[in-house]
Structure formats: C-alpha cells, structure tokens
C-alpha positions in Angstrom: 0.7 29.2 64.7 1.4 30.7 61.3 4.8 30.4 61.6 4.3 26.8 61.9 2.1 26.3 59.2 4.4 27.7 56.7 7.1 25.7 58.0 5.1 22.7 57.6 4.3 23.7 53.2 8.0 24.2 53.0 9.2 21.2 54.2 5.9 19.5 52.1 6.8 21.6 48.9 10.5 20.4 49.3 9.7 16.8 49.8 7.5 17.0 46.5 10.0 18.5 44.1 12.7 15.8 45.4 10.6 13.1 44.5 9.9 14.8 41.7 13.9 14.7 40.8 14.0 11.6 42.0 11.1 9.5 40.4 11.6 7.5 37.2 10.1 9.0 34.6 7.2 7.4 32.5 8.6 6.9 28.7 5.7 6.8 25.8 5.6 3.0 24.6 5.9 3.8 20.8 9.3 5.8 20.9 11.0 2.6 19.7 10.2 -0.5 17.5 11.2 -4.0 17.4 12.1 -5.1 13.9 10.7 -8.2 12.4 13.5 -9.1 10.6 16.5 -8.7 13.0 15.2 -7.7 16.0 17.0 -4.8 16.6 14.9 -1.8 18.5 14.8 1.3 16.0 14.2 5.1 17.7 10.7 6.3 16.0 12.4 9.1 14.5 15.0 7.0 12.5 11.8 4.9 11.8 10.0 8.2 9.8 13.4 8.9 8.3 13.7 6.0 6.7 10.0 5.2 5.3 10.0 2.1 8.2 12.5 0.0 6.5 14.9 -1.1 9.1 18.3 0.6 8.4 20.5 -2.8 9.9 18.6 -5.3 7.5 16.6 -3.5 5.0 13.3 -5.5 6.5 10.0 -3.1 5.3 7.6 -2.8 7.7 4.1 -2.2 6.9 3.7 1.5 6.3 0.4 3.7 7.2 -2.2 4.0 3.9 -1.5 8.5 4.3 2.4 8.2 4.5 2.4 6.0 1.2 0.4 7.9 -0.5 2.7 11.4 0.6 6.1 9.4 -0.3 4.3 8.8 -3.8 2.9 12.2 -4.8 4.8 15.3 -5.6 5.6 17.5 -2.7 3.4 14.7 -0.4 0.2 16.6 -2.2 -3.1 14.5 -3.1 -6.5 14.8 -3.2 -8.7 11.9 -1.7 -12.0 11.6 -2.9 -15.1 10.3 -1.5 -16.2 6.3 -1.7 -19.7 5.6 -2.3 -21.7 4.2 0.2 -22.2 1.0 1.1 -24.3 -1.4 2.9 -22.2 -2.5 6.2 -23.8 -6.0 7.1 -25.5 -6.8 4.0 -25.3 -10.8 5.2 -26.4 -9.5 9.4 -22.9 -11.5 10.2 -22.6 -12.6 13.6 -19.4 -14.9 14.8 -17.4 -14.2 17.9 -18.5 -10.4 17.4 -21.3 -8.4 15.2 -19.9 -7.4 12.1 -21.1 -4.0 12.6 -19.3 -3.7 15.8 -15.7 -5.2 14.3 -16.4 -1.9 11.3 -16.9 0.3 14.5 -13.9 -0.9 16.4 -12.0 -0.5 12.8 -13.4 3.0 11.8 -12.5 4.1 15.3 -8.7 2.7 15.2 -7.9 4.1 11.8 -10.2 7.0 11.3 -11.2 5.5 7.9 -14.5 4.0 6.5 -13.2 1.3 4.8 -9.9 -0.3 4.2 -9.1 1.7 1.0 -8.2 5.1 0.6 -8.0 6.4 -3.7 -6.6 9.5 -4.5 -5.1 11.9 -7.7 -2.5 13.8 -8.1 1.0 14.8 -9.6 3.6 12.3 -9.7 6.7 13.3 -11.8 4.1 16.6 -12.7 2.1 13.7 -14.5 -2.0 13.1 -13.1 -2.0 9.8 -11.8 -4.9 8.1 -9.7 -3.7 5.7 -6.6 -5.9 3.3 -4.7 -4.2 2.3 -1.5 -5.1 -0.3 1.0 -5.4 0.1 4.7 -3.9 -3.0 6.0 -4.8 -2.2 9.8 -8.9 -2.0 8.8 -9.4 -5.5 9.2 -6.6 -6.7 7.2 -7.0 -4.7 4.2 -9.8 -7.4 3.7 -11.4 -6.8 0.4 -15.6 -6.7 0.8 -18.0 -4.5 -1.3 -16.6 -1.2 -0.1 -13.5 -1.9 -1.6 -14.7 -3.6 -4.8 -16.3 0.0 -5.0 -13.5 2.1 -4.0 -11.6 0.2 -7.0 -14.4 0.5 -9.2 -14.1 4.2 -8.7 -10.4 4.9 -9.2 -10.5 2.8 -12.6 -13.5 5.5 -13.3 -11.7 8.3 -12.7 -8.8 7.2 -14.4 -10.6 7.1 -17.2 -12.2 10.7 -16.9 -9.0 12.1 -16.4 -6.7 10.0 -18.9 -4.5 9.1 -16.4 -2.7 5.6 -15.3 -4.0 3.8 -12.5 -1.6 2.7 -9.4 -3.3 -0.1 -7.0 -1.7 -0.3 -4.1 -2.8 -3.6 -2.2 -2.0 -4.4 1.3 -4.9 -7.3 1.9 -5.2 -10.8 3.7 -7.9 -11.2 0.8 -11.6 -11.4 0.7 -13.8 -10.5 3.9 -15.2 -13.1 5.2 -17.8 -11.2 6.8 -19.4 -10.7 3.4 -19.4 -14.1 2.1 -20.4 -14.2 -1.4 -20.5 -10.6 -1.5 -17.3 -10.0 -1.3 -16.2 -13.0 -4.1 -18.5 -11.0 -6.7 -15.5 -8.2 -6.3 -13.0 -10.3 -7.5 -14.9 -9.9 -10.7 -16.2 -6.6 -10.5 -12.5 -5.1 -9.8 -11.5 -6.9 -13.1 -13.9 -5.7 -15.2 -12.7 -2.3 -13.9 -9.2 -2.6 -14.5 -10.1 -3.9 -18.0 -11.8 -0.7 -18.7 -8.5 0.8 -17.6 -5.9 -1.1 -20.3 -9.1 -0.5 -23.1 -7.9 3.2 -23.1 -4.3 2.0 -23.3 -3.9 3.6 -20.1 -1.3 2.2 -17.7 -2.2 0.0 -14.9 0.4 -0.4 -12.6 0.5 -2.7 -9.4 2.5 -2.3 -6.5 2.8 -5.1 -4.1 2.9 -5.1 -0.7 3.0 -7.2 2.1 1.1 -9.0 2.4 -0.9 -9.5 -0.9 -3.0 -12.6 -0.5 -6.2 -14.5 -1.1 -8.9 -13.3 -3.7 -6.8 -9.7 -3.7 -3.7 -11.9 -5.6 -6.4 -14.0 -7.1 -7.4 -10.7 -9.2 -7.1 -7.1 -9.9 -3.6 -7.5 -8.1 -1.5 -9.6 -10.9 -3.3 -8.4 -13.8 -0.5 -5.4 -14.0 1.1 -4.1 -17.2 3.5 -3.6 -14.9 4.0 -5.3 -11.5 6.4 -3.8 -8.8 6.8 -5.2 -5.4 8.9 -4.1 -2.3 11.5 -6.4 -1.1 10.4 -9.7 1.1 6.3 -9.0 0.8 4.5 -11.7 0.5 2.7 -12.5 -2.2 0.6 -15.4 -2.8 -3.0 -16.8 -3.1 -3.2 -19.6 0.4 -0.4 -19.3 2.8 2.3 -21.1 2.8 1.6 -23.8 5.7 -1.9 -24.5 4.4 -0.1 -25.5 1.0 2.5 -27.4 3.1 -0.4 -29.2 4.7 -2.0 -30.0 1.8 0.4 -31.3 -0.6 2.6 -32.9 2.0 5.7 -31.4 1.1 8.7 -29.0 2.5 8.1 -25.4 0.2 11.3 -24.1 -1.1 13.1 -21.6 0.8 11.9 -18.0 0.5 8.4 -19.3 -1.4 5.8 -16.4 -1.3 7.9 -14.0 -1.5 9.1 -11.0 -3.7 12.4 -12.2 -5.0 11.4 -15.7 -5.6 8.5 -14.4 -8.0 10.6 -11.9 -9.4 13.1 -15.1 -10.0 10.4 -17.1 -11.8 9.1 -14.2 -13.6 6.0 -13.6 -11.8 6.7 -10.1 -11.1 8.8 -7.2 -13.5 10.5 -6.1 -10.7 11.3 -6.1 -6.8 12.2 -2.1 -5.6 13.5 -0.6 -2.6 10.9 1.6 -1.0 13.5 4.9 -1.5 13.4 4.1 -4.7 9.9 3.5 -5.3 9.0 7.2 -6.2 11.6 7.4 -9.0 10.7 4.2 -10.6 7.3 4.9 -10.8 7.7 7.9 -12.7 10.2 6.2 -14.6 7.8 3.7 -16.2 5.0 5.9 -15.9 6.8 8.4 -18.5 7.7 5.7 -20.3 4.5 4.2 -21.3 3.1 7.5 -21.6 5.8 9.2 -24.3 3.7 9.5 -27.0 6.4 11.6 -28.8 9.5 9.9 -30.6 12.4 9.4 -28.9 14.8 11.5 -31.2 14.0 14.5 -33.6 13.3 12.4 -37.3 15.4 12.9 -40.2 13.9 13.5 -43.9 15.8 11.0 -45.9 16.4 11.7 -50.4 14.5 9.2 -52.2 16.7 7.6 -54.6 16.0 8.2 -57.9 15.9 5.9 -60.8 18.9 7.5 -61.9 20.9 7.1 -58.9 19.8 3.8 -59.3 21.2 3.2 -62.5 24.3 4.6 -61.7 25.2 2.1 -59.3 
C-alpha cells in the first residue's frame, strides 16, 4: 500500500500549490490612502515621500508627532526628554467610558503617555527646543500633562538659551479634566512669557487643527506665527458659530489663508518648505552680529568746516 500512499501526498501536495497559484492574495489595508481633499488613492510610499501632502492637490494630512519632529531637526536627530508625572484622573471622570481606561486605550494606540512629545536639538546647527502635539492621543486634547510638557520646554529653553518651537495639533482643552485643564491655558502663558523675557524666540507653528483653549492661548501668542496650508485654525468650530449667530461664514473661514489674509498669522508655508523657513527666521532673530563689516568714518573738523 505504500505505493498508494505516496500517490495519494502527490496528488494532495499538487492540489495545494495550485490553489496556492491560484488564490487571491490578501493585500495589507494601509498600502494606499484616500485623500481628504480630492479623493484620489495615494501608494504609502509616495505618501512618506512626500511628508503626506497629497501630490494632485497639495491637501496636508495630519502627520505622526516622530516624523515632524525628524523632518524639523538636522539629519532627523533629537533628543526627547522625559515629562513629569502627572495625576491621570485627578476629577475620577466617568462618561460613556472611565477616563483611565480612554488614557489606556490611547497609551496603547500611540505608544506615548500623553499627547505631547518635547524635544532639543540642531536645526540649521542652531539648539532649538520643539514641543509637538500628538493629535491621535485623544485629540491632542490639552489637560495637565500637557500644560506640564509645555511648562517644561519653555524651562529648558531657558537653560539652554535657545528659541522655543510649539507645535500644536489639538481639538483644545480635555474635557476629562474639567477645570483642570482651563488652569493650563494660564499656566502655558506664563511659560511662554518667561520665554520672550529672555528675548528668546517663540515660534508657533500651526497645524491642523488648532482649536479651542489651545488657540485661545500659548498658540497665538507667537513672535512669529507659521501655519501649513488649509489647517484650521480657530477657537469654536465653524457650525457652532453658524448656529449661533445665524449667519452663512464666508468661504474658507478657519482657515490658514483666510487668517494669513486678515493678518492673523505672518505666514502660511508649504510643509517642504517648512525646515528652511524655520531656520530662516530662527537665524534671523538670533544674529546678534551686524549685518555688514562697519566702516570708521573722519570726523569733520572745525576747519573742514569752515572751509565749506
């Protein structure tokens, strides 16, 4: 019976590697993406090429808190430091969900405590400390974690006589927190103020979106405010002030170009771009030196004086 036995694997072993030719083969979900903008499907590796801006309409997509902060720093190098600790449910908020469990869900999603992420480094060969937000913890939702993460990049700004970059990427304040997390609206002012005391630069970089008591704060109290084209940038959103004043918003309200347009911003800046006009104003606010070598001029004498 061997003889029939082996016959039997053959005939199996050939019926498995034709299905195996034969059978469609799974594709990973996240090899493409759909634009927002123009809904156009974009291959992932076009999508890390181009820094997630759609290359048929320009739309910017969110990008993730580690990739920003790479695209920004010299050679991609930074150093992150670490947050202090914080209470997670200092109120023992309950809605839908614990609070304790949405952190959980969000620390195991992003691999992040909180939903900031500061770091130092070399931009242009020039220290600069960057606080980022993490828009997929929770919204980049600003509660006491943040107010400290701030708190501690305006420190250490300070300690190393460098300018500040704040990054926000927030839906504004966490509700979870309640009051708490209205007291960092002030806190993270006070901290930038320390900042400009030193006639450091503070530079703001807006994302999309930048809402609520994030706007309503740190995030527009720039010397220098930068945002990336069509983020949205505002304190409610745009139907609740529809809603409540009972009129049609102009077209494009909220967004980058219309404040750039009535001067709410300095500037709206392709993402490419981003890197090279940062160090731009970065070098020039920091120049100390003259711009051209200074000329000893003759005093005129009284007799030159006379002569004329």
């Amino acid at each position: 019976m061997n003889w029939l036995s082996n016959l039997d694997a053959t005939r199996r072993s050939l019926k498995e590697r034709l299905i195996g030719l034969v059978a469609p083969k799974e594709v990973p979900d996240n090899l493409w993406q759909k634009c927002p903008g123009c809904g156009h499907m974009i291959f992932h590796r076009d999508m890390e090429k181009s820094l997630n801006v759609c290359q048929h309409c320009g739309h910017h997509m969110r990008l993730p808190v580690k990739k920003r902060l790479g695209m920004l720093f010299d050679d991609g190098q930074f150093q992150r430091i670490e947050l202090p600790k914080v209470a997670d449910d200092p109120l023992k908020f309950k809605d839908q969900k614990r609070y304790t469990d949405r952190l959980k869900d969000s620390r195991a999603k992003t691999g992040e405590h909180d939903a900031i992420v500061v770091a130092h480094g070399r931009m242009g060969g020039m220290n600069v400390v960057a606080a980022c937000f993490n828009f997929e913890f929770q919204g980049g939702s600003m509660g006491v974690a943040v107010g400290e993460g701030i708190v501690a990049a305006a420190e250490l700004a300070v300690l190393q006589d460098a300018p500040l970059i704040i990054i926000p990427a927030s839906g504004g304040a966490r509700m979870q927190e309640g009051i708490l997390s209205l007291m960092q609206m002030a806190r993270t002012t006070v901290a930038v103020d320390k900042v400009k005391e030193k006639r450091l630069p503070y530079i703001v970089l807006l994302t999309d979106p930048t809402t609520g008591g994030v706007s309503a704060s740190f995030a527009m109290l720039g010397d220098v405010a930068i945002a990336e084209p069509g983020a949205v940038i505002g304190f409610a959103g745009a139907r609740v002030i529809e809603t409540t004043i009972r009129e049609k918003l102009p077209e494009g309200f909220q967004k980058a170009e219309y404040l750039l347009e009535h001067g709410m911003i300095d500037m709206v800046v392709s993402r490419r771009d981003l890197r090279a006009t940062l160090i731009r104003v970065i070098s020039l606010l920091r120049n100390k030196a003259p711009a051209g070598d200074l000329l000893a001029l003759p005093l005129d004498t009284p007799d030159a004086a006379v002569g004329e």
